[in-house]
C-alpha positions as CSV (number, residue, x, y, z in Angstrom):
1,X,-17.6,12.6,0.7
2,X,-13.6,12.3,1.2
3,X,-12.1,12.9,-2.3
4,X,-9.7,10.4,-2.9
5,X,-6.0,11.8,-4.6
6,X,-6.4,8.6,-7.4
7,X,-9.9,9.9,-9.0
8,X,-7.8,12.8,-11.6
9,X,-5.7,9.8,-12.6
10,X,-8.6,7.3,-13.1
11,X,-10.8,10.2,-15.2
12,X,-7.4,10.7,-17.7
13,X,-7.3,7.1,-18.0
14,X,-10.6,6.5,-18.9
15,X,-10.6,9.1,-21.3
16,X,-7.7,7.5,-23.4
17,X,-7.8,3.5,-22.6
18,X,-9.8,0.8,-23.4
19,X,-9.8,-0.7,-20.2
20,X,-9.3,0.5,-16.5
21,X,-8.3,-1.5,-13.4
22,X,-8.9,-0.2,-9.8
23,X,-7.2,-2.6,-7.3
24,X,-6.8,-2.4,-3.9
25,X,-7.6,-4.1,-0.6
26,X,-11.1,-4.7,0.2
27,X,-13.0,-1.7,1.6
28,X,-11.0,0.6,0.5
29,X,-13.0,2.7,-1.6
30,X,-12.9,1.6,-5.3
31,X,-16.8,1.0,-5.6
32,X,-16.8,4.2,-4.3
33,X,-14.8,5.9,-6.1
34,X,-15.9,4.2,-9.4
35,X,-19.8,5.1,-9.2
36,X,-18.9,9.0,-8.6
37,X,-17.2,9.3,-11.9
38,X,-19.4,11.6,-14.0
39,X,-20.1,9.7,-16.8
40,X,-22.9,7.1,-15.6
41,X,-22.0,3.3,-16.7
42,X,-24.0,0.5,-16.3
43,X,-22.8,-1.4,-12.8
44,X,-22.3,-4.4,-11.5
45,X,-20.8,-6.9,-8.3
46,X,-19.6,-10.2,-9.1
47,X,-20.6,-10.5,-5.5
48,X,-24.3,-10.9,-6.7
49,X,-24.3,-14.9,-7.0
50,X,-26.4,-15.0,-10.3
51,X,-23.7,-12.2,-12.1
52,X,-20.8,-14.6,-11.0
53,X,-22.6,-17.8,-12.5
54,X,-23.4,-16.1,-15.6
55,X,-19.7,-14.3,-15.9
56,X,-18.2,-17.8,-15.3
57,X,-20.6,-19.8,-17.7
58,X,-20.8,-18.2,-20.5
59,X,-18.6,-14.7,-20.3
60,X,-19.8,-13.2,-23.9
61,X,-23.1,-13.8,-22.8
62,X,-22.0,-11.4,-19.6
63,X,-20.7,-8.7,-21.6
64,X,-24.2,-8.7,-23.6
65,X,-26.5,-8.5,-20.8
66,X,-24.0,-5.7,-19.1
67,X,-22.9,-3.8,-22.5
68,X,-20.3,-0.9,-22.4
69,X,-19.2,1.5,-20.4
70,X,-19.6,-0.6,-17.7
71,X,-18.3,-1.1,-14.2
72,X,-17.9,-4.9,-13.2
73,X,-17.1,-4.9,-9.6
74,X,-14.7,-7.5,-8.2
75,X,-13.6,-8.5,-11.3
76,X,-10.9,-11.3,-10.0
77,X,-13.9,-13.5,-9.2
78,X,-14.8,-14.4,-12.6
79,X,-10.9,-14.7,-14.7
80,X,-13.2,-16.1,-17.2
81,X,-14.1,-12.8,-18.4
82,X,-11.0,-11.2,-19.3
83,X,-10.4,-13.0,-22.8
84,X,-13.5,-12.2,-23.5
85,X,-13.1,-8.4,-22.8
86,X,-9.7,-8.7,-24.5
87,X,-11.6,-9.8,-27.7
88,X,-14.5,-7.5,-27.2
89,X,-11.6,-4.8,-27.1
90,X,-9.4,-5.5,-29.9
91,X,-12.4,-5.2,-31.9
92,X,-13.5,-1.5,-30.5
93,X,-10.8,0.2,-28.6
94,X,-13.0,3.1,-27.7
95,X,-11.8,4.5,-24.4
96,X,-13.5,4.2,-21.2
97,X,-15.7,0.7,-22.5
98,X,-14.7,-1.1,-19.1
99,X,-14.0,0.1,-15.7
100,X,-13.1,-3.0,-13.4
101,X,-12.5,-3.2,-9.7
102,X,-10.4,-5.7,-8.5
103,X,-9.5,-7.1,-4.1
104,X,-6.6,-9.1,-5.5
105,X,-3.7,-7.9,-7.7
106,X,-4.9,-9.7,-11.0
107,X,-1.2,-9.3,-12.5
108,X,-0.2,-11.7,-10.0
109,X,-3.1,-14.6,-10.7
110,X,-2.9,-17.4,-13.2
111,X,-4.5,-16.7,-16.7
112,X,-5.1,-13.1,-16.3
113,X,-1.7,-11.5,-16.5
114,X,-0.7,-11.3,-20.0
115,X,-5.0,-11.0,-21.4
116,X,-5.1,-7.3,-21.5
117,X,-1.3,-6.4,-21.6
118,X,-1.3,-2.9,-23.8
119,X,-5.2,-2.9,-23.0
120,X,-5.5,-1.9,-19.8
121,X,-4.2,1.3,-17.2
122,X,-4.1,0.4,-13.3
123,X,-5.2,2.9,-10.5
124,X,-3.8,1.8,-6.8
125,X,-6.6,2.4,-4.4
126,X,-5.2,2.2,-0.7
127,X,-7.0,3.0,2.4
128,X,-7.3,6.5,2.9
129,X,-4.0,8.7,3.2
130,X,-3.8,11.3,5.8
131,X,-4.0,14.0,3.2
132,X,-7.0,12.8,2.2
133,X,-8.6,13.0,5.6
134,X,-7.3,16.1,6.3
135,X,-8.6,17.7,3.4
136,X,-4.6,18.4,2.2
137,X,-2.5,17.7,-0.9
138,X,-0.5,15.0,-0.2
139,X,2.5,16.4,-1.6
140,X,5.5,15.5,0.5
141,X,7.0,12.9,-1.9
142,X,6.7,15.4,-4.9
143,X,8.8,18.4,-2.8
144,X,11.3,16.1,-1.6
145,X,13.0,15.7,-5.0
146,X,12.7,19.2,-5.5
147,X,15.8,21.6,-5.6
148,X,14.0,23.6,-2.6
149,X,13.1,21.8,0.2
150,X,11.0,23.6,2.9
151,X,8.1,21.2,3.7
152,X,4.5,23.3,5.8
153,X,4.3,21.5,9.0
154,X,2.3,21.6,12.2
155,X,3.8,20.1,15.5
156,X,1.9,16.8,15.8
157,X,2.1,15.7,19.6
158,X,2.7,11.8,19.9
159,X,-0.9,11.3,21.5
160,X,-2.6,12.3,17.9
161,X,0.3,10.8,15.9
162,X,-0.7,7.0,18.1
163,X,-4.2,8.1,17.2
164,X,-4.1,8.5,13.9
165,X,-1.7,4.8,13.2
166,X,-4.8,2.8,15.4
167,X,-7.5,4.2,13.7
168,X,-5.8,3.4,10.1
169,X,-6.9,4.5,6.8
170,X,-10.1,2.0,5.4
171,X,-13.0,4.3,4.5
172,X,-15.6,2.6,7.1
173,X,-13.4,1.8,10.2
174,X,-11.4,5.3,10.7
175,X,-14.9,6.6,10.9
176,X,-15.8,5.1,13.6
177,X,-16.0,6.9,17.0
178,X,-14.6,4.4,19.5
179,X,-12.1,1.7,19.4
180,X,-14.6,-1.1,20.4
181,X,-16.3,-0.5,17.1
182,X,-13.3,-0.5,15.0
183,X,-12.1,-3.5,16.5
184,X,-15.5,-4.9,15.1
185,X,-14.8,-3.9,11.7
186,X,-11.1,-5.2,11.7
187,X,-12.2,-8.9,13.3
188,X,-15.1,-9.1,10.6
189,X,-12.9,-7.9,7.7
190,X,-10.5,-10.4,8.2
191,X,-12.8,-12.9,8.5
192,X,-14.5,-12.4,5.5
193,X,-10.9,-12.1,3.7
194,X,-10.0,-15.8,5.1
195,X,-13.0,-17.1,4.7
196,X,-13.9,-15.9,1.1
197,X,-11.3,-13.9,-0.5
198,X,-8.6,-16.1,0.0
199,X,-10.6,-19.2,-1.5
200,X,-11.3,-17.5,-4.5
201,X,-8.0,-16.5,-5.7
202,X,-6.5,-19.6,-4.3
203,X,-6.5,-23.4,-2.7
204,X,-5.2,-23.5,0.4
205,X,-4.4,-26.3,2.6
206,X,-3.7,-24.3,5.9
207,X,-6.5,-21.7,6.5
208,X,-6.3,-22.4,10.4
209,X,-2.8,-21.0,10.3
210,X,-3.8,-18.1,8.8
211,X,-4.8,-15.8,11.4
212,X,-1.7,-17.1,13.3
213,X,0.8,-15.9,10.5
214,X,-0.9,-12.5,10.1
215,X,-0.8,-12.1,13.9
216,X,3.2,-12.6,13.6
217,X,3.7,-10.4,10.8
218,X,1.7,-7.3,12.6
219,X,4.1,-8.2,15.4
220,X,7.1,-7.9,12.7
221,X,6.1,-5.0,10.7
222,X,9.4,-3.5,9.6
223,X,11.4,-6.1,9.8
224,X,13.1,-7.8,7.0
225,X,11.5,-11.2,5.9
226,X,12.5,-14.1,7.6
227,X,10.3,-17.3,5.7
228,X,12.2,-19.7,7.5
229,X,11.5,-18.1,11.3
230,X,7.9,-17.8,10.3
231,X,7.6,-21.4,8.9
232,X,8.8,-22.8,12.1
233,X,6.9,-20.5,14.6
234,X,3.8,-21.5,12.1
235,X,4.2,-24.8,11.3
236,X,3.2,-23.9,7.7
237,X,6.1,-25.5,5.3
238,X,9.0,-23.6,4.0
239,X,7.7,-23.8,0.6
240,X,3.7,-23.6,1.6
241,X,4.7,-20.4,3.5
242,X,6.2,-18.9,0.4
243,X,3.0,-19.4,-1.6
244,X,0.9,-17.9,1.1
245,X,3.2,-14.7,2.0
246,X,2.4,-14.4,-1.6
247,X,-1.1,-14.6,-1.4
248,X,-1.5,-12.1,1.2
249,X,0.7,-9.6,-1.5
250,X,-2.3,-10.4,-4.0
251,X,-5.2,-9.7,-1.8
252,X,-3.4,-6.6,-0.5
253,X,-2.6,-7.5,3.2
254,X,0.8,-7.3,2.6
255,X,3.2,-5.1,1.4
256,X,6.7,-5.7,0.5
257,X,9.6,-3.0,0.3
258,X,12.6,-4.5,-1.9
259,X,16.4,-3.3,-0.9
260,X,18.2,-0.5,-2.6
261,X,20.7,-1.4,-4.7
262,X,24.3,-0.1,-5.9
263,X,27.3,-1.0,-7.5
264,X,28.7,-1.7,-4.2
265,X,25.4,-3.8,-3.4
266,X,27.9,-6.9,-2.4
267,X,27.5,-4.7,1.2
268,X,24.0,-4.8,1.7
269,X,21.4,-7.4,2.3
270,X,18.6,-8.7,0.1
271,X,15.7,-9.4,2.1
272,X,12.9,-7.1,1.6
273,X,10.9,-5.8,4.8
274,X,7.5,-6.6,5.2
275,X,4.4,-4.2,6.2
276,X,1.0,-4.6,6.9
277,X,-1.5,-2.1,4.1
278,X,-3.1,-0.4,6.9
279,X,-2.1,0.7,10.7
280,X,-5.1,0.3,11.8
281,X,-5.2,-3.5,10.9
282,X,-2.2,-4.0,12.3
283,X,-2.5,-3.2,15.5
284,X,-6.0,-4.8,15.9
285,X,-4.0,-8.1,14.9
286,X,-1.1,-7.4,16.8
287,X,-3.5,-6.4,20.1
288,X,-1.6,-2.9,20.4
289,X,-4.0,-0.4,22.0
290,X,-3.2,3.6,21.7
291,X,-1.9,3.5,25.6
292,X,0.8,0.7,24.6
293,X,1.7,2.2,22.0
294,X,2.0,6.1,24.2
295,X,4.4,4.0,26.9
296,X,6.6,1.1,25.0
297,X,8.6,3.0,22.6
298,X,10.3,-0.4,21.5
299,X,6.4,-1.3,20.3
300,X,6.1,2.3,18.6
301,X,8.7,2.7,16.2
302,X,7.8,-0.2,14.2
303,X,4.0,0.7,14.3
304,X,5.3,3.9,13.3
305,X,7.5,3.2,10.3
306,X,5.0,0.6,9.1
307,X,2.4,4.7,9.3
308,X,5.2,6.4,6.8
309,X,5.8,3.3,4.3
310,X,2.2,3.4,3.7
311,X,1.7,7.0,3.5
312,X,4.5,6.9,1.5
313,X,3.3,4.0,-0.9
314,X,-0.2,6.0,-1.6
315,X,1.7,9.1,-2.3
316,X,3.9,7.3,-4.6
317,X,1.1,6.2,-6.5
318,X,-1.0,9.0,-7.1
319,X,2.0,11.8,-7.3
320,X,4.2,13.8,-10.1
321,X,7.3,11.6,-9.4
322,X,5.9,8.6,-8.6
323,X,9.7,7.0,-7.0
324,X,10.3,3.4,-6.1
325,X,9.6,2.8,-2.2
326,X,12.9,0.8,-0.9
327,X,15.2,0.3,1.7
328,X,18.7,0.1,2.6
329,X,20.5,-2.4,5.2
330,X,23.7,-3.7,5.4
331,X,25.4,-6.9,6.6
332,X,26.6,-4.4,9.6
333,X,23.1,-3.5,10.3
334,X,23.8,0.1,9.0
335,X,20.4,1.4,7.6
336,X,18.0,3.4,5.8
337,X,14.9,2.7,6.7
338,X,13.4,4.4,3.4
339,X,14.8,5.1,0.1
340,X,13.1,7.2,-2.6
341,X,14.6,6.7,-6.0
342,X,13.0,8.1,-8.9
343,X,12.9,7.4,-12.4
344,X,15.8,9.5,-13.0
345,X,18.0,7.9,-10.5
346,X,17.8,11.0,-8.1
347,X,17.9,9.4,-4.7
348,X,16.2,10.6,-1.2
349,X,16.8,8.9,1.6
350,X,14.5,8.9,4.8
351,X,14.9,7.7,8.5
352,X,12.5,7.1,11.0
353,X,12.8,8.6,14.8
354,X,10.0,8.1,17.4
355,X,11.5,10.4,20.0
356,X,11.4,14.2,20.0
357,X,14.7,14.9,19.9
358,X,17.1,14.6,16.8
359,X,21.1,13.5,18.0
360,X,24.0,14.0,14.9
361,X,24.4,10.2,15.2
362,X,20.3,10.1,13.7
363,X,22.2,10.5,10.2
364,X,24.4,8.0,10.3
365,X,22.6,5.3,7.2
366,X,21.5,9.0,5.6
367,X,25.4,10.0,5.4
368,X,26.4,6.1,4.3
369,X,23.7,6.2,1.3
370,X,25.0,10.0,0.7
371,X,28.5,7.9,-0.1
372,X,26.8,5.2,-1.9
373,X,24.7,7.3,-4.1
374,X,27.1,10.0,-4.7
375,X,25.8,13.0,-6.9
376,X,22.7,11.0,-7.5
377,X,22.1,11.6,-3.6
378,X,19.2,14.6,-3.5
379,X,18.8,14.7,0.2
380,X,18.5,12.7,3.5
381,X,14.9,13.5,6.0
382,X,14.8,12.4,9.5
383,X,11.3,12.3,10.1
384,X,10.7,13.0,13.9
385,X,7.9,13.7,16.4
386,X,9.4,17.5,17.3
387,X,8.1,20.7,16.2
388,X,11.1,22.2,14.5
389,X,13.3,21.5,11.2
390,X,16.7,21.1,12.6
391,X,20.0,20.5,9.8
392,X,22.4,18.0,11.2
393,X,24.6,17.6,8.1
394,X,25.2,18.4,4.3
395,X,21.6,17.7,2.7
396,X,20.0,16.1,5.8
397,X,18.0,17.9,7.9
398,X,15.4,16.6,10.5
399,X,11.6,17.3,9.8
400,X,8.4,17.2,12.3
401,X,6.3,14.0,11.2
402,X,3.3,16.0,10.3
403,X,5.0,17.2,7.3
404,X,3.9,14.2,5.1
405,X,0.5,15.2,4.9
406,X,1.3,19.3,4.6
């Protein structure tokens, strides 16, 4: 079995909080990941039909028939249940009573986001990281805000970099040996998130348009938000499209990175830019194959930077540092496709290049946030598919892609 980077953080949490939240995107691992834990808990889905009814009806009567330390799987299903953990809590605080797992972010759902404030820790869960399936630390966040910087790479050729962004990260599809098979996985997995997931965190009036709008966001992965482009291309509502961008936050499908801001943020625009969670996902809905990818660099770098924020996000939530994932664009389409600000204010800023080449003009955002940030500014990273680090100014220097998971 893969060991997953989150598993030291959910064992320290359970040893000193009441209550623990995974949450993640379906099939990710966090059933997984909670039944491998050493200490042995009574489990159970809120996928079984008769659990749900009972967890709904009559939640005390829930916690009685499944008593602590317990892992309740899928816990968004039933919000009955969390004022009736919140009592059960405040009456024994022991550490470690409840484990819960969770396909929708339960902070963002009526009812449930103020029960267990001060009760409860929350563990991110994404799709596997490439660390992870290489067997390797994950560390490349961490070392970045380090005074010495000199990141372990190996060359990674652009055929196995394409090959790793289509095969993605969930547990069950990257393990799959051929594309027909993993295309399988993707079309049923969104099904089953439309048809089941979606309904039970929310009422929706346009679930034909669904597929339609996550087609057009794997098509603009990387791009900053436009609502009102995607409401007319939809035919969703301005304000209905609002509420389901939303949604798709909650179950995990989509993830938002906010701008970078600064005194001098009158410069730079707000919108945030949107990702798809996983790769893999995205080009399954967005009908890229490896070869399209290998030929059509325009299609690439997107594909690409959508790879890093994600690799980033997981390694973000599972390191020392633990930074804020943004990004920097002004009105003058200057950028920064990532920044990396830590709690300390130290800032690293990171740019995206699909070729295998670097050119001094490559640092261009990286020397504009150097400005902005001043002595806050730690250092700027062109990430590139070459197979050397190469300086090209003061604190930037341009590092081989693989480095991430080295």
């Amino acid at each position: 079995m893969i060991e997953r980077q989150a598993a030291r953080t959910l064992t320290e949490a359970l040893a000193d909080t009441p209550v623990v939240l995974i949450h993640g995107p379906r099939q990710s691992g966090k059933s997984t990941l909670g039944q491998n834990l050493e200490v042995k808990r009574t489990y159970v889905t809120l996928d079984d039909p008769i659990a749900l009814g009972l967890a709904r009806r009559d939640p005390k009567a829930f916690l009685k028939t499944y008593p602590a330390p317990v892992m309740i799987d899928e816990v968004q299903r039933a919000p009955e249940l969390f004022l009736a953990i919140k009592l059960d809590v405040d009456r024994d605080r022991r550490p470690g009573k409840y484990l819960l797992t969770g396909s929708a972010n339960v902070l963002n759902l009526p009812k449930l986001a103020d029960s267990l404030a001060g009760r409860m820790e929350i563990v991110d869960l994404l799709p596997f990281s490439q660390g992870e399936l290489e067997l390797l630390p994950d560390s490349f966040v961490d070392h970045a805000f380090e005074d010495e910087f000199a990141p372990l790479f190996e060359p990674e050729d652009l055929k196995s970099l394409v090959d790793r962004m289509v095969r993605g990260g969930f547990p069950e599809a990257s393990l799959r040996s051929s594309q027909a098979r993993r295309e399988s996985w993707f079309a049923n997995y969104v099904r089953t998130l439309l048809e089941r997931d979606v309904k039970d965190v929310a009422n929706i009036d346009a679930l034909a348009q669904m597929p339609l709008l996550l087609r057009l966001l794997a098509a603009r992965s990387g791009s900053t938000l436009n609502a009102a482009s995607l409401a007319t291309e939809t035919g969703i509502p301005y304000t209905s499209l609002k509420r389901y961008l939303s949604l798709l936050e909650t179950i995990f499908l989509l993830r938002l990175v906010n701008t970078w801001s600064h005194d001098r943020s009158r410069i730079l625009t707000k919108a945030p830019k949107a990702y798809m969670v996983d790769t893999g996902l995205l080009c399954y809905l967005a009908n890229l194959e490896a070869r399209t990818l290998l030929s059509d660099s325009l299609r690439l770098k997107p594909v690409l930077e959508n790879f890093v924020a994600m690799e980033f996000q997981k390694q973000c939530s599972f390191g020392a540092v633990r930074p804020w994932l943004l990004h920097l664009r002004t009105i003058r389409h200057l950028s920064v496709d990532f920044v990396l600000e830590s709690r300390r204010g130290d800032v690293v800023g990171i740019q995206i290049k699909a070729g295998t080449t670097l050119h001094e003009d490559d640092a261009e955002g990286l020397r504009f946030l150097r400005d902005l940030a001043g002595p806050n500014f730690k250092r700027g990273i062109v990430l590139y598919v070459g197979d050397a680090m190469q300086p090209l100014d003061d604190q930037i220097v341009g590092v081989p892609i693989g480095a991430i998971w080295r």
